[in-house]
C-alpha positions as CSV (number, residue, x, y, z in Angstrom):
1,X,60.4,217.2,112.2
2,X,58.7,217.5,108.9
3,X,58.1,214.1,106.9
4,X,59.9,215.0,103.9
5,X,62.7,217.0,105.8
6,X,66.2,216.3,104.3
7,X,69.4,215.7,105.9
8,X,73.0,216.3,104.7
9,X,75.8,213.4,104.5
10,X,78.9,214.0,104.0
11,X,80.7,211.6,101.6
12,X,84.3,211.7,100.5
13,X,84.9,212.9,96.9
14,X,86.6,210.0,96.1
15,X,83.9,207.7,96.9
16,X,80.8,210.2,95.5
17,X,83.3,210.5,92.0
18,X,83.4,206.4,92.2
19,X,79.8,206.2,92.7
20,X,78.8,208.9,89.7
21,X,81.1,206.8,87.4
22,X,79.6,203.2,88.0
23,X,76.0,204.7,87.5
24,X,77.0,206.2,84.2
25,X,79.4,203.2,83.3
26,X,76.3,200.7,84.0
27,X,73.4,203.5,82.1
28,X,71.7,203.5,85.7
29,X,70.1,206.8,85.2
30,X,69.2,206.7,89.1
31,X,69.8,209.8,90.9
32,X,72.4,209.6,93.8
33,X,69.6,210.2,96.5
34,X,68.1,207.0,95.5
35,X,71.5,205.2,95.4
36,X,72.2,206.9,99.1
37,X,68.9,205.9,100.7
38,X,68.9,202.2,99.3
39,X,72.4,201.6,100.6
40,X,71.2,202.9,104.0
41,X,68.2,200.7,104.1
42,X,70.6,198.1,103.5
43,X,73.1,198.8,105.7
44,X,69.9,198.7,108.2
45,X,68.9,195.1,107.3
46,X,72.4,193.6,107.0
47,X,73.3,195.1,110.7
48,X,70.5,195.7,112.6
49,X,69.8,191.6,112.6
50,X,66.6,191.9,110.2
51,X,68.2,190.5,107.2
52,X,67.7,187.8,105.8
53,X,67.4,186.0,102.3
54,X,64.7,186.3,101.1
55,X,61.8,186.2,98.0
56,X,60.4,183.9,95.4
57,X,62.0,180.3,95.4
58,X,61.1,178.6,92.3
59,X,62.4,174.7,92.6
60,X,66.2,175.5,93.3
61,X,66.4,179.2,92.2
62,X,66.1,182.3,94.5
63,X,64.5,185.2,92.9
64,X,65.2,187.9,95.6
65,X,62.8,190.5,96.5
66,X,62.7,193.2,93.6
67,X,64.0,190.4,90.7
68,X,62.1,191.4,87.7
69,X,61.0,188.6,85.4
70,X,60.0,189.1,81.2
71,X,57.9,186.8,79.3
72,X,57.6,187.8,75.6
73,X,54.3,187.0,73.6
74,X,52.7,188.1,70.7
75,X,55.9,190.6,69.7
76,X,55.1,192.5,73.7
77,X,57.3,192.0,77.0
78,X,55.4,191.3,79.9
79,X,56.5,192.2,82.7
80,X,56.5,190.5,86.6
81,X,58.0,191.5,89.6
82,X,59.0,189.9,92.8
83,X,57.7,191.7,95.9
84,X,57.4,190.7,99.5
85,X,58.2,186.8,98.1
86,X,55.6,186.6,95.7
87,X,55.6,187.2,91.8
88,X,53.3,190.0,91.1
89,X,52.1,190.8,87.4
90,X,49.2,193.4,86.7
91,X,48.7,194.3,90.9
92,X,48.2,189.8,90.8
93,X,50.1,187.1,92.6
94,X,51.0,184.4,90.2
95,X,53.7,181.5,89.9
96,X,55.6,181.3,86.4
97,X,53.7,178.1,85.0
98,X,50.7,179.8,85.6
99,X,51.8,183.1,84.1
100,X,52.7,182.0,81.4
101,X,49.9,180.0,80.4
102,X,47.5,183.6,81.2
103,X,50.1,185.3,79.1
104,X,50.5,183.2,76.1
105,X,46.9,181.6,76.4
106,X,48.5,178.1,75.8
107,X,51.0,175.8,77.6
108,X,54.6,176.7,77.7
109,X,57.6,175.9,79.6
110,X,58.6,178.7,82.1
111,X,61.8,177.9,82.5
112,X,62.7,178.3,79.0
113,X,60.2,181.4,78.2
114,X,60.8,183.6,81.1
115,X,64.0,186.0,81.9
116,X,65.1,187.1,85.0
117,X,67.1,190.2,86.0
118,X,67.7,190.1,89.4
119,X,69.1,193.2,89.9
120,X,69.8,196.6,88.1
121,X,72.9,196.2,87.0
122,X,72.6,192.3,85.8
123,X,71.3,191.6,82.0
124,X,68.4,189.7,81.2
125,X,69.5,185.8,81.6
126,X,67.1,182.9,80.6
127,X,65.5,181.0,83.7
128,X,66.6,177.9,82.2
129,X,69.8,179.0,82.4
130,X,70.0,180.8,86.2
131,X,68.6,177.0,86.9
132,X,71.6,175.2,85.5
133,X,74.5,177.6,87.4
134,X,71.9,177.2,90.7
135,X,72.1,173.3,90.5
136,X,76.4,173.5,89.2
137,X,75.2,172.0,85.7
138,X,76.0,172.9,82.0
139,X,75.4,176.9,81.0
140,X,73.1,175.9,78.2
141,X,71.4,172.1,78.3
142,X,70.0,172.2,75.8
143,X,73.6,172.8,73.8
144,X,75.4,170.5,76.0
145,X,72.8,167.7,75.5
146,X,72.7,168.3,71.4
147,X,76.5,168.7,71.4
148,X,76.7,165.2,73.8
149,X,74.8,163.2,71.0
150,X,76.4,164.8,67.9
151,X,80.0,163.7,69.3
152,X,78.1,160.0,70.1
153,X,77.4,159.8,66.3
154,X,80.8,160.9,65.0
């Protein structure tokens, strides 16, 4: 057998039409081939007994193999991904404090600078904010805490 040799699965319409219509309902421009061979690969670790959580545990947050984490500076995004339960940025294994201080060239908080997608169809959420629902606390502190001492003064 060839390396690159195909194979053909059969899939019910219904569930190819299903899966056609949540790629284009979530603009995951993915071609079904992909989709197919990551759900197998899946399928693979969850039953085959090799799964297990893992990637990049910053304090109390999981970022999962293949999160992808932004940092913007100077008008750019920069980009990061976690791979094989590291945080790689520019073919370099870094941690967020440290990746933001060589991005930004000066001292900044992580959790509030950096945003996380962890996976393709997710949006872009704040750090700061993946920490709060990780730990069961407010959405936004920083609201809650400002909201907290306006109602103090009233």
């Amino acid at each position: 057998m060839r390396r690159n040799e195909a194979f053909v699965v059969g899939v019910s319409p219904r569930i190819y039409w299903d899966l056609m219509y949540q790629l284009r309902k979530h603009d995951d421009m993915r071609d079904i081939d992909d989709i197919v061979v990551i759900a197998l690969k899946e399928w693979q670790e969850r039953h085959l007994g090799r799964h297990e959580e893992r990637g990049y545990q910053w304090k109390n947050l999981l970022l999962p193999n293949g999160s992808k984490l932004r940092l913007r500076h100077g008008g750019m995004w920069h980009y990061a991904e976690v791979e094989h339960d590291q945080i790689i940025y520019q073919g370099e294994t870094v941690t967020p404090r440290p990746w933001a201080l060589l991005v930004t060239r000066s001292v900044r908080n992580p959790w509030r600078d950096i945003w996380v997608k962890r996976n393709v169809n997710e949006a872009w959420t704040q750090a700061a904010v993946w920490r709060a629902l990780e730990a069961g606390g407010p959405q936004h502190p920083g609201i809650e805490r400002r909201q907290r001492g306006r109602r103090c003064t009233d």
